[in-house]
Backbone as a chain_set.jsonl record, in Angstrom:
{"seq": "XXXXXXXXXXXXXXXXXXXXXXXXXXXXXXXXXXXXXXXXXXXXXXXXXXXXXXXXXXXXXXXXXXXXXXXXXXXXXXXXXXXXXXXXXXXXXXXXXXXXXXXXXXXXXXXXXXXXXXXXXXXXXXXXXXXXXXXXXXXXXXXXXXXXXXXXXXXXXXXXXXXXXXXXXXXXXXXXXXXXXXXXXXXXXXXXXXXXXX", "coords": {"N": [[-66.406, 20.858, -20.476], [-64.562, 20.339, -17.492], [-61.635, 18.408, -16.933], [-60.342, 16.148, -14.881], [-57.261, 14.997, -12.938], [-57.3, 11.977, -11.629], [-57.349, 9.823, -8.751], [-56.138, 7.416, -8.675], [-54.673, 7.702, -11.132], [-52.8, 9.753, -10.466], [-51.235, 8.368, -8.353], [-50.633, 6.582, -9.417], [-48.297, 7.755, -10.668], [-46.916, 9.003, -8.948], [-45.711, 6.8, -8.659], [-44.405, 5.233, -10.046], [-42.167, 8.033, -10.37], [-41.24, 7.081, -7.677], [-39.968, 4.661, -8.054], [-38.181, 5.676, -10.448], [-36.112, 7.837, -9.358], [-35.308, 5.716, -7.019], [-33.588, 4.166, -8.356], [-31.963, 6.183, -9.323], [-30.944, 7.065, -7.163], [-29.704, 4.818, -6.22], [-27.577, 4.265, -8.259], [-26.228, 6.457, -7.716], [-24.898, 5.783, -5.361], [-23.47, 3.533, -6.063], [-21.805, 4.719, -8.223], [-20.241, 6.519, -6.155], [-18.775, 4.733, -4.264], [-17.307, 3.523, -6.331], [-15.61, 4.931, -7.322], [-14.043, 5.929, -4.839], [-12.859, 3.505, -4.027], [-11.2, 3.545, -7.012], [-9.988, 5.665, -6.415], [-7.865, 4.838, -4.024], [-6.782, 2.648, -5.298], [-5.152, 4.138, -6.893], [-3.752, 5.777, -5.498], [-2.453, 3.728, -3.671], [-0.732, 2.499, -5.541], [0.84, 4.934, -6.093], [2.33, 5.052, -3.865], [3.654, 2.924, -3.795], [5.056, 2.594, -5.469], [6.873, 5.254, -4.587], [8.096, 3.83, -2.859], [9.641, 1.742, -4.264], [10.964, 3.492, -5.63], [12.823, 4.145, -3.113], [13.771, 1.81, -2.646], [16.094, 1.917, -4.853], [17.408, 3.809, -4.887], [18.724, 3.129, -1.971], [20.051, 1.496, -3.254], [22.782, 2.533, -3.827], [23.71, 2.934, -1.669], [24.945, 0.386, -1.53], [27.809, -0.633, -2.194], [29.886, -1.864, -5.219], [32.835, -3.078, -5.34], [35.661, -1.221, -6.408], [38.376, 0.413, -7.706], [39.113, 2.405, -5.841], [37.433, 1.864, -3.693], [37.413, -0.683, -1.858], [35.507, -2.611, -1.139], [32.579, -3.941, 0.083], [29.935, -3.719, 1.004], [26.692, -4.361, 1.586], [25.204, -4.326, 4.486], [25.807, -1.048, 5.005], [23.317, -0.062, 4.125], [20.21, 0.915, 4.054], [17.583, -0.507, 4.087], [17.683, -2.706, 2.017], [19.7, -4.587, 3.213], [18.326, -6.179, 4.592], [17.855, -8.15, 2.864], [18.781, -11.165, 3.307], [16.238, -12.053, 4.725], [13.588, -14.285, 4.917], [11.223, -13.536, 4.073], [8.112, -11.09, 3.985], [8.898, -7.878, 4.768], [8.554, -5.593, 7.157], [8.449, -2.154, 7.09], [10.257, 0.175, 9.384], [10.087, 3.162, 11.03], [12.202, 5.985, 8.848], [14.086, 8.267, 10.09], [16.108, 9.738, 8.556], [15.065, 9.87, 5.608], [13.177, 9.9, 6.326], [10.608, 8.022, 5.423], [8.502, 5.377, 6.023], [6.301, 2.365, 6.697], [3.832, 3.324, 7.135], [1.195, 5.042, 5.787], [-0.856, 8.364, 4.825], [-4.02, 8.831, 3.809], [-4.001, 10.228, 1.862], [-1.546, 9.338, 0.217], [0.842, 10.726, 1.834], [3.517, 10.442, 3.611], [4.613, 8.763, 7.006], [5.202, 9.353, 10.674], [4.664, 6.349, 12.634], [4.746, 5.933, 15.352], [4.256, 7.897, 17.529], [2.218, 8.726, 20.105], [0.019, 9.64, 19.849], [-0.674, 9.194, 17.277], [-2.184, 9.227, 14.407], [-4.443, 6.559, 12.905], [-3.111, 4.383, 10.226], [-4.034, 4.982, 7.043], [-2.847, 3.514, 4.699], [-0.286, 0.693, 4.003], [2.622, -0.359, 4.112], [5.064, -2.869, 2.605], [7.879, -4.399, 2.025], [9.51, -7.177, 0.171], [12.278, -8.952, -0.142], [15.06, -10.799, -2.808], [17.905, -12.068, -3.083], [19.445, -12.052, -6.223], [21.909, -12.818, -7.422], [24.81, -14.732, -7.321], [27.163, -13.735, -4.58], [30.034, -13.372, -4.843], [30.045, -12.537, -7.926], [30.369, -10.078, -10.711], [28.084, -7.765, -10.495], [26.057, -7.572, -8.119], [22.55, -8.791, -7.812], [19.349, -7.736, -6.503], [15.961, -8.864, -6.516], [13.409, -6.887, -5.601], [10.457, -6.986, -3.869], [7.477, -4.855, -3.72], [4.531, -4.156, -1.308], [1.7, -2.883, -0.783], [-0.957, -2.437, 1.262], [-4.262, -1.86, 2.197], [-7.209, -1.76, 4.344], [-10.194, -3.501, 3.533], [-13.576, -1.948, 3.051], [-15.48, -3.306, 4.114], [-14.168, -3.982, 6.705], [-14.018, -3.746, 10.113], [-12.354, -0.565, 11.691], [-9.855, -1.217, 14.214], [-9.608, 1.11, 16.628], [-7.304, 1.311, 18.808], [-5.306, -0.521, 18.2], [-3.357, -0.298, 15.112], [-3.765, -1.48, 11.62], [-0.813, -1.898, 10.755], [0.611, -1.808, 12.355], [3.096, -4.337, 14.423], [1.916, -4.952, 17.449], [-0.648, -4.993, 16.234], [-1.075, -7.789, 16.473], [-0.387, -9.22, 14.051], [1.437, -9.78, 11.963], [4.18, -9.336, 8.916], [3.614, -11.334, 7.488], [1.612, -12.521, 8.216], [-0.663, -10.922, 6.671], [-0.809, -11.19, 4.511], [-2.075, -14.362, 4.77], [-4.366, -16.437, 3.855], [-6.512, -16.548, 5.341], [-6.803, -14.089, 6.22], [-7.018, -12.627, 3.922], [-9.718, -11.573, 3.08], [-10.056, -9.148, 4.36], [-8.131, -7.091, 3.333], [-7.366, -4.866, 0.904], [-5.129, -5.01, -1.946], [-2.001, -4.009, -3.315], [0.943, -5.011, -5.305], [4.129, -4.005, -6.624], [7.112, -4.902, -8.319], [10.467, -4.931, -9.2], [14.102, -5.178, -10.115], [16.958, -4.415, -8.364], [20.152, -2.645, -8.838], [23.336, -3.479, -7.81], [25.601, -0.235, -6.748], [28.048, 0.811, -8.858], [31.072, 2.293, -7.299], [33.113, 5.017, -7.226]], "CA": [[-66.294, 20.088, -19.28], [-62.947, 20.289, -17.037], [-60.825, 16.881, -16.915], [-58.415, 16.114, -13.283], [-56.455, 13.372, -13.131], [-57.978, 11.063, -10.763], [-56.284, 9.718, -7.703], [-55.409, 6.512, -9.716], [-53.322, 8.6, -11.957], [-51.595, 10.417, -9.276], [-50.485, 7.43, -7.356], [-48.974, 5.588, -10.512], [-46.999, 8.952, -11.499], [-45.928, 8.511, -7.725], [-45.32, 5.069, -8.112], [-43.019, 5.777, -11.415], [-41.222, 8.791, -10.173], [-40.161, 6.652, -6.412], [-38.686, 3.581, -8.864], [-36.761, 5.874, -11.226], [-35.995, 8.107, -8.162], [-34.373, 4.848, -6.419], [-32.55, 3.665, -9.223], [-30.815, 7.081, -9.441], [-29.761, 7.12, -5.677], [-28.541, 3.295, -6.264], [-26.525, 4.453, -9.067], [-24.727, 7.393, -7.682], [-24.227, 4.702, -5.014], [-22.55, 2.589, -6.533], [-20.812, 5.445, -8.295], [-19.531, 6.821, -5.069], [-17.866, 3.57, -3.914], [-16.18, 2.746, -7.084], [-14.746, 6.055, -7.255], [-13.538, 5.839, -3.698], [-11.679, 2.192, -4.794], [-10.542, 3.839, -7.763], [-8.463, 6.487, -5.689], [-7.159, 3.82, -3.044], [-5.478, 2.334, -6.572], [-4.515, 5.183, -7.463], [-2.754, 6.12, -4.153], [-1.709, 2.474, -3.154], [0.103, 2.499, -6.569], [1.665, 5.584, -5.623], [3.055, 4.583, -2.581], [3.898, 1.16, -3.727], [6.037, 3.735, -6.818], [7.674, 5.817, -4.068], [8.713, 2.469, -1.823], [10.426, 1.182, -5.768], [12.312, 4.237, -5.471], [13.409, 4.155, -2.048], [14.756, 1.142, -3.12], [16.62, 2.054, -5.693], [17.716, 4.957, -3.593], [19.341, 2.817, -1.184], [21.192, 0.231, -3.908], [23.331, 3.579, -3.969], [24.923, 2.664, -0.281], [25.291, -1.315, -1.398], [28.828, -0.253, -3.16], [30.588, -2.612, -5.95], [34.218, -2.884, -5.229], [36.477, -0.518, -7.186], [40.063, 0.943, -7.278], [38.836, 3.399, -4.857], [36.532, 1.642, -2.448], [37.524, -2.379, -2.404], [34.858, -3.578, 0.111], [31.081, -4.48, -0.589], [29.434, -4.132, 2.248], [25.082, -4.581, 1.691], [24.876, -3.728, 5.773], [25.571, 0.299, 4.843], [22.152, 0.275, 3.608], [19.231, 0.737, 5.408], [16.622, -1.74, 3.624], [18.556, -4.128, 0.832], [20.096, -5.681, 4.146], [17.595, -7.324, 4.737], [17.798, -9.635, 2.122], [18.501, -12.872, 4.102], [14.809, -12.61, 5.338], [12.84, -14.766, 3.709], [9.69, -12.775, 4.569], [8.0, -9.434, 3.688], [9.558, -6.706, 5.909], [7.414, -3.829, 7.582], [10.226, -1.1, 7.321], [10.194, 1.216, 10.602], [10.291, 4.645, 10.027], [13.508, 5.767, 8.787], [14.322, 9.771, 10.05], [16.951, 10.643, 7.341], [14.782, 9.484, 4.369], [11.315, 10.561, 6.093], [9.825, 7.307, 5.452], [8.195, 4.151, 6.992], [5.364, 2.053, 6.509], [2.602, 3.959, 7.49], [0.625, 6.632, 5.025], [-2.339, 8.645, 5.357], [-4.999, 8.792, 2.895], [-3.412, 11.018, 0.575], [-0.104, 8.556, 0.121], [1.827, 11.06, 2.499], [4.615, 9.373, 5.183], [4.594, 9.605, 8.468], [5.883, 8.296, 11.711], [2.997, 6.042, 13.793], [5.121, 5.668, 16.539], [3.866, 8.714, 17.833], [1.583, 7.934, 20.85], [-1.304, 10.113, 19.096], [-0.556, 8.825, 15.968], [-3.777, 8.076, 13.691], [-3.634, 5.005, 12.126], [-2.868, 4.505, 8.493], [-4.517, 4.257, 5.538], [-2.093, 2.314, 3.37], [0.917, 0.46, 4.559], [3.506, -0.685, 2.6], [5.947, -3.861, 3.009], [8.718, -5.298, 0.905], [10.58, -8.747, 0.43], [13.764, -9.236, -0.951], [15.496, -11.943, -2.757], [19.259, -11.905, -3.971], [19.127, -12.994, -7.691], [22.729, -13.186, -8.026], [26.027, -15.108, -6.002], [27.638, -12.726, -3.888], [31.287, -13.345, -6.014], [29.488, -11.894, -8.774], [30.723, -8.562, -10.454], [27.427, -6.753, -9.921], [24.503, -7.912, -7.144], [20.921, -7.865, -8.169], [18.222, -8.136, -6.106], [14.356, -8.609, -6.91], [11.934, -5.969, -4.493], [8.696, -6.981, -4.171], [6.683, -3.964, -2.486], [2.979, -4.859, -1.264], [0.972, -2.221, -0.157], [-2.028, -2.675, 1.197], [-5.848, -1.213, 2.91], [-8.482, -2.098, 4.651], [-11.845, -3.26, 2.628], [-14.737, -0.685, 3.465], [-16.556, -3.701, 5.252], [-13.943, -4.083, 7.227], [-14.159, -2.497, 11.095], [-11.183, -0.439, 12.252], [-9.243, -0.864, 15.601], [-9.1, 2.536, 17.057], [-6.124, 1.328, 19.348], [-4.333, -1.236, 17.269], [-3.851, -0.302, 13.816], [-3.212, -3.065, 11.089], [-0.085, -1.351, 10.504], [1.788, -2.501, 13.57], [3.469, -5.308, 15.141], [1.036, -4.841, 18.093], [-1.795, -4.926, 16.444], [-1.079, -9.647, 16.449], [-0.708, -9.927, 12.663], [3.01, -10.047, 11.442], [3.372, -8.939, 7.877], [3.616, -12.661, 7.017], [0.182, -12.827, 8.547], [-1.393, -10.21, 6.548], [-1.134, -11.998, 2.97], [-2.629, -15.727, 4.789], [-5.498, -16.793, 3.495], [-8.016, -16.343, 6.166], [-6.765, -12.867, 6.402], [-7.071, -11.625, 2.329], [-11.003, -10.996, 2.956], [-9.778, -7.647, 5.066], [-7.741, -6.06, 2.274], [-6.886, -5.27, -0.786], [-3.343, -5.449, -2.304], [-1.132, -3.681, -4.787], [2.345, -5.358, -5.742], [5.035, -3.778, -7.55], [8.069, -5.617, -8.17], [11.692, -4.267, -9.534], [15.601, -5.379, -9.385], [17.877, -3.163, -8.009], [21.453, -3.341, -8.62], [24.616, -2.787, -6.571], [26.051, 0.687, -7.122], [29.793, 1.067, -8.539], [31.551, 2.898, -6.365], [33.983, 5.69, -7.941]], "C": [[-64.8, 20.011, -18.885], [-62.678, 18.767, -16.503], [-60.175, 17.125, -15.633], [-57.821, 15.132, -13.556], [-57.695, 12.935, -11.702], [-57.233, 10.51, -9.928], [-55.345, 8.542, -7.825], [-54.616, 7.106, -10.378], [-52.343, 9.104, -11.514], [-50.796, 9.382, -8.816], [-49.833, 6.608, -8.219], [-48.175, 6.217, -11.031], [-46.212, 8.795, -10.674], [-44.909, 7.809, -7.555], [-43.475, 5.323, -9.12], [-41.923, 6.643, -10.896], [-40.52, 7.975, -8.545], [-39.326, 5.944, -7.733], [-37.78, 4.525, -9.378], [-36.463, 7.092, -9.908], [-34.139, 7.291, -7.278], [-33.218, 4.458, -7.146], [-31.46, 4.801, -8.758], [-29.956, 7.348, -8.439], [-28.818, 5.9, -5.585], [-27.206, 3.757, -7.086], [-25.466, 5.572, -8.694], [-24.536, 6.573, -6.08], [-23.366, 4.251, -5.292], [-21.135, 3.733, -7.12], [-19.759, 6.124, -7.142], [-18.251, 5.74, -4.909], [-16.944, 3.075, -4.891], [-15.349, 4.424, -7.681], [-13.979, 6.208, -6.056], [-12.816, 4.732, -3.921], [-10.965, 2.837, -5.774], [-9.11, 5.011, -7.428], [-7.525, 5.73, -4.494], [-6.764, 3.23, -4.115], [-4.71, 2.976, -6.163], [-3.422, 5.613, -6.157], [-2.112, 5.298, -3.439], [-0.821, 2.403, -4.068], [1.214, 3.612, -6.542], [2.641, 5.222, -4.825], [4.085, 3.344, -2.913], [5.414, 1.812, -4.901], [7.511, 4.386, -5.689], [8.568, 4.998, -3.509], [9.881, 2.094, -2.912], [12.065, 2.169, -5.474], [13.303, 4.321, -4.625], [14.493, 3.192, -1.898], [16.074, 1.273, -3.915], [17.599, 2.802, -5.199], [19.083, 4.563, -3.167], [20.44, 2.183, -1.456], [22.465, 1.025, -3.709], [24.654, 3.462, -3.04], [25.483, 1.444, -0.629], [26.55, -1.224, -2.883], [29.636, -1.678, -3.772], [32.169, -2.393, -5.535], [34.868, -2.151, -6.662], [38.032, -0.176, -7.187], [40.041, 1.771, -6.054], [38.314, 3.061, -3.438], [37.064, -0.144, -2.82], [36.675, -3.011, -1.362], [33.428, -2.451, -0.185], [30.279, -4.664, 0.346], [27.608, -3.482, 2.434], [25.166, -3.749, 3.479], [24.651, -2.253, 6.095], [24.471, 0.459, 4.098], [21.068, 0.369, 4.566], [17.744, 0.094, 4.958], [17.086, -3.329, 3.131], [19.084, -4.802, 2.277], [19.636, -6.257, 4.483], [16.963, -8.51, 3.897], [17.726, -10.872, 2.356], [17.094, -12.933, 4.401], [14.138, -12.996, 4.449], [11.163, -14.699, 4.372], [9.315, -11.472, 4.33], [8.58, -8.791, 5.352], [8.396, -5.57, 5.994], [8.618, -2.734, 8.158], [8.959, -0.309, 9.078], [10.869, 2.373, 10.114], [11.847, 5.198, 10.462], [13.476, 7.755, 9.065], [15.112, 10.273, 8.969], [16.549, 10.581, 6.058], [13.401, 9.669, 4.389], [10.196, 9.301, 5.405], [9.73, 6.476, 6.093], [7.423, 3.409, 6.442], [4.318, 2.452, 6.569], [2.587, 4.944, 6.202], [-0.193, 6.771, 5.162], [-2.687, 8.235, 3.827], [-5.065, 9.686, 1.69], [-1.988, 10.632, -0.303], [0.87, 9.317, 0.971], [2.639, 10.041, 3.611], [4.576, 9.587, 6.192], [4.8, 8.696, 9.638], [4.697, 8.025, 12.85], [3.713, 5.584, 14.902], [4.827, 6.448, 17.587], [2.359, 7.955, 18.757], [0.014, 8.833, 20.07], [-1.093, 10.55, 17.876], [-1.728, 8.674, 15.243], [-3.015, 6.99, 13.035], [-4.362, 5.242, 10.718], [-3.941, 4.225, 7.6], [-3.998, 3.136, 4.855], [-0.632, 2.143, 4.36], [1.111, -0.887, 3.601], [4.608, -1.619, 3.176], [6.677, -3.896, 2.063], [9.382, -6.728, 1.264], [11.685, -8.443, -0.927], [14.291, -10.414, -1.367], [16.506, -11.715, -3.711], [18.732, -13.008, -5.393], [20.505, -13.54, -7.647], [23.993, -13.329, -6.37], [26.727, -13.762, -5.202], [29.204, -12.348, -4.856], [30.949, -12.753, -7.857], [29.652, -10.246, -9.145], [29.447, -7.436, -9.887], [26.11, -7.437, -9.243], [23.73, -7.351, -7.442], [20.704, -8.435, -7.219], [16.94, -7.555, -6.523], [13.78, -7.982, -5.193], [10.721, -6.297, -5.251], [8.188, -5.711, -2.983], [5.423, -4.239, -2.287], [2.882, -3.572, -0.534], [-0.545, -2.004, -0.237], [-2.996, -1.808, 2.084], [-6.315, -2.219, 2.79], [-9.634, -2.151, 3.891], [-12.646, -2.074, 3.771], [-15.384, -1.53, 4.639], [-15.771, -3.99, 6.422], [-13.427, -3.487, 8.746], [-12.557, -2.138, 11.592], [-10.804, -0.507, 13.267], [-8.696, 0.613, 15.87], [-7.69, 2.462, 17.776], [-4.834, 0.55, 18.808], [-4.792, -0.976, 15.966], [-3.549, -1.773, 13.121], [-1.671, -2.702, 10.745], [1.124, -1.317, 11.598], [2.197, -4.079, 13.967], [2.461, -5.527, 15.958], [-0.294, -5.523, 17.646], [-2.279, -6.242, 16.391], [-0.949, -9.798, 14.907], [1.195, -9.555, 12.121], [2.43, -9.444, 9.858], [3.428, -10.238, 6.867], [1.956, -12.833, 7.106], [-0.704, -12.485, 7.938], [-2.072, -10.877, 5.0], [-1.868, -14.055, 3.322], [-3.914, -15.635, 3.99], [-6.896, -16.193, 4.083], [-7.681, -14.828, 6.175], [-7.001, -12.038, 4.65], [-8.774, -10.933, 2.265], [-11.096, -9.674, 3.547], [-9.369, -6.611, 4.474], [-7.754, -6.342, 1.521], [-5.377, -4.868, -0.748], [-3.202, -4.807, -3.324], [0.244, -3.902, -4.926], [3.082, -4.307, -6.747], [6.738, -4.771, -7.227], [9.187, -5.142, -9.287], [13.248, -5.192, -9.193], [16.138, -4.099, -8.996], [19.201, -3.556, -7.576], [22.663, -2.677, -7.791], [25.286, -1.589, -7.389], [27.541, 0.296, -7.238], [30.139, 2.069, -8.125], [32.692, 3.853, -7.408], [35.36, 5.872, -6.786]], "O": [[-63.921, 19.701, -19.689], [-63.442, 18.126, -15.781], [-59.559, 18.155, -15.358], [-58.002, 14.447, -14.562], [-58.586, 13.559, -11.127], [-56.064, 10.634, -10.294], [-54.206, 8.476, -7.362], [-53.469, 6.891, -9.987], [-51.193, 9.025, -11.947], [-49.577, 9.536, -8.9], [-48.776, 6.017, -7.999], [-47.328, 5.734, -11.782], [-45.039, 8.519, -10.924], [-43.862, 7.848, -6.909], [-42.267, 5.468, -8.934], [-40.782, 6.182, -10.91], [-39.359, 8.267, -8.258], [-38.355, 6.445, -8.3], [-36.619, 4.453, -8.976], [-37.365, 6.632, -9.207], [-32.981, 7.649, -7.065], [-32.077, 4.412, -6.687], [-30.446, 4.588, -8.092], [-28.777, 7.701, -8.491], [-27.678, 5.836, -5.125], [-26.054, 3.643, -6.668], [-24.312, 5.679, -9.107], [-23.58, 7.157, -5.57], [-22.292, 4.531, -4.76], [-19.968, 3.709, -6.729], [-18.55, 6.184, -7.363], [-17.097, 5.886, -5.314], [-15.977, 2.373, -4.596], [-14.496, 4.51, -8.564], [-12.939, 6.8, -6.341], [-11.66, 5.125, -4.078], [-9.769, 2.78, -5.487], [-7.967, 5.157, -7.863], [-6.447, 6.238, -4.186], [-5.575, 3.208, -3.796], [-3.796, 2.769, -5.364], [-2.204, 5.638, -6.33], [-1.28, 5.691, -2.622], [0.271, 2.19, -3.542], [2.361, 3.339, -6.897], [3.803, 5.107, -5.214], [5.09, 3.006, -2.288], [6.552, 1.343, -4.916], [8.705, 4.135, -5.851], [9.766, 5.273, -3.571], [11.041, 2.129, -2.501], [13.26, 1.949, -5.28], [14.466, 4.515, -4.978], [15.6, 3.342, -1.382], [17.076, 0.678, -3.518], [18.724, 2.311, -5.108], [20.157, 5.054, -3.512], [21.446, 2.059, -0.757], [23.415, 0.308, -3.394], [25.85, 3.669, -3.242], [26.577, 1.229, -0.106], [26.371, -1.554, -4.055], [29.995, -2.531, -2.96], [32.526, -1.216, -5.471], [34.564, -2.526, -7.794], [38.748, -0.795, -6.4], [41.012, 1.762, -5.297], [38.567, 3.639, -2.381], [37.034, -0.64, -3.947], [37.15, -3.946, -0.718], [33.211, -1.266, -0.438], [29.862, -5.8, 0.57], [27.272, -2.521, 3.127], [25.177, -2.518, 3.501], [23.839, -1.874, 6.939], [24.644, 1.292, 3.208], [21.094, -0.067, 5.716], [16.792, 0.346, 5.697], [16.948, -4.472, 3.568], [18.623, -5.943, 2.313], [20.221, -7.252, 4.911], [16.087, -9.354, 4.081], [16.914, -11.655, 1.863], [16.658, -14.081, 4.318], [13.951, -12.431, 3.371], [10.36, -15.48, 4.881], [10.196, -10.622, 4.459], [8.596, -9.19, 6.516], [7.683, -4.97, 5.188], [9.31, -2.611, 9.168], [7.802, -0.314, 9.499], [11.742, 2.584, 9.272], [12.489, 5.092, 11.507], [12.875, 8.461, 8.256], [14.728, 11.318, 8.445], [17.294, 11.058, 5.201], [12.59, 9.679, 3.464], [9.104, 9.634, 4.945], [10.609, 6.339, 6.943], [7.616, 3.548, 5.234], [3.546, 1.796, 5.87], [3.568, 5.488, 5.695], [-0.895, 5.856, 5.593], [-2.032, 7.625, 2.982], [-5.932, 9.81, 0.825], [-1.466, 11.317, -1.183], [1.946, 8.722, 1.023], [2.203, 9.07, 4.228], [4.485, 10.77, 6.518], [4.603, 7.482, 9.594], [4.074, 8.794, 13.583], [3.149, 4.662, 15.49], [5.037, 5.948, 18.692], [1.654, 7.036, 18.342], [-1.003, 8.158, 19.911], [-1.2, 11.676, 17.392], [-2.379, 7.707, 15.639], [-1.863, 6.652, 12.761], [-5.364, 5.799, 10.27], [-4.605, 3.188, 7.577], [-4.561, 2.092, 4.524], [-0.081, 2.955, 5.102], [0.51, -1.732, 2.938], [5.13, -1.233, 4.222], [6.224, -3.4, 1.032], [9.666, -7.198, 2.365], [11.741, -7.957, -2.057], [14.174, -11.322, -0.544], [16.302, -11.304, -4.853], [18.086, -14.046, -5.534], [20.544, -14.759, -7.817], [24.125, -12.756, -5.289], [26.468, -12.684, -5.739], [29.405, -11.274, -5.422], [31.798, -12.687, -8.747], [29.307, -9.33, -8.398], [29.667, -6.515, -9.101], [25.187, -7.798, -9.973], [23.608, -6.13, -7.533], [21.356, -9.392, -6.801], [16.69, -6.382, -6.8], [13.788, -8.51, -4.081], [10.212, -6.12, -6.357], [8.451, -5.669, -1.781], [4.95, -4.708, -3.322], [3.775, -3.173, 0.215], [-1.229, -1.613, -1.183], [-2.416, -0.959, 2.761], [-6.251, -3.162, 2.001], [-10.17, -1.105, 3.527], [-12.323, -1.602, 4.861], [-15.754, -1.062, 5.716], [-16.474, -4.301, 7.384], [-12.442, -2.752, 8.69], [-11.705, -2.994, 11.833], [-11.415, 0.367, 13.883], [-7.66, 1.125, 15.446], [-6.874, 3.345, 17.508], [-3.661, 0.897, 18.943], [-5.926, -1.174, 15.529], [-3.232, -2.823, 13.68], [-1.228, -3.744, 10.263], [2.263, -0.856, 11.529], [1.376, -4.955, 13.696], [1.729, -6.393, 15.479], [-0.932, -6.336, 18.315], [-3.495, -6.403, 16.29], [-1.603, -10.763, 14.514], [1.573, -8.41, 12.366], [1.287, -9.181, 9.485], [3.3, -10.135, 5.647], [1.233, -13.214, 6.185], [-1.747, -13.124, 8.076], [-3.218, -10.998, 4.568], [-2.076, -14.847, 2.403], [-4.313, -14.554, 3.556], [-7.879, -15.649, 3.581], [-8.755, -14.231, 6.108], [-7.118, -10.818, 4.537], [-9.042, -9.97, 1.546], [-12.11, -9.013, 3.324], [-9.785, -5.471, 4.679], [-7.978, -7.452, 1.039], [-4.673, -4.519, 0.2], [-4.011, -4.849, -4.251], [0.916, -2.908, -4.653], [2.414, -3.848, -7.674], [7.234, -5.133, -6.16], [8.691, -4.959, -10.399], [13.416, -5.778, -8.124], [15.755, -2.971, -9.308], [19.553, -4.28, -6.644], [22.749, -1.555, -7.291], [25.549, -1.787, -8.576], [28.216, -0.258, -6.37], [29.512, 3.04, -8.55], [33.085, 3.259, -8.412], [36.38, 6.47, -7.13]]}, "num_chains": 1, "name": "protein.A"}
């Protein structure tokens, strides 16, 4: 005598193969998205690395008095001067050093002043705060760099990015409160001291 399955049998093999099925699309779900966060680290940390340097870079112009050079003048720099602000800074893009605030989605630099500019992926701020008196043989200052993105749920302005003045949010504005549910954040923080001058 020949056996079939029966249509009961069929429809709970069905039933079995949708559930584990679903699971497996949930899970490379989920995998997707936390692999997509895991490279927005990875590339905000970059950025937030290169900004450190830029710093560092610049301490280079902010010369120590010497036998050679006797004048100390922070202003020949083109970031550290802005130390007095007691606020993150959104640099503007600098031509002789090829950077700015803006990066795409690969950490590259690039200038969004450009009227068909895209708008950024990651953008990158710093604050400054002198550690040490000015009469002091060598000036530190602490860099904080913040660079931050857009969450996933959050919708983009095609004409204002978040990455401008324009777009109403200062970069005071961006770290408030009511505003932290939009991005995420990666700090790095460094001194950087005054170059002696030869």
């Amino acid at each position: 005598m020949t056996r079939g399955y029966t249509v009961v049998e069929l429809m709970m093999a069905l039933a079995v193969l949708a559930v584990s099925v679903t699971g497996v699309m949930a899970m490379q779900k989920v995998t997707a998205v936390s692999n997509a966060n895991a490279r927005d680290v990875a590339v905000a940390n970059r950025v937030a690395q290169t900004w450190v340097e830029q710093l560092r870079a610049d301490a280079r112009l902010w010369n120590h008095p010497s036998p050679n050079n006797t004048v100390s003048d922070i202003g020949d720099t083109a970031w550290l001067k802005e130390v007095d602000n007691d606020e993150f800074t959104r640099p503007t893009w600098n031509d002789a050093r090829q950077i700015g605030a803006a990066f795409d989605g690969l950490g590259r630099p690039y200038n969004q002043e450009g009227a068909d500019a895209p708008a950024p992926v990651f953008c990158a701020e710093f604050f400054l705060t002198q550690l040490t008196p000015a009469e002091d043989t060598r000036g530190e200052i602490r860099a904080t760099v913040r660079v931050y993105w857009l969450r996933q749920s959050t919708p983009r302005d095609p004409v204002n990015d978040f990455c401008r003045e324009t777009a109403g949010r200062t970069p005071n504005d961006v770290g408030n409160q009511a505003n932290l549910a939009d991005y995420h954040f990666v700090y790095h923080t460094t001194v950087v001291r005054q170059w002696t001058a030869q």
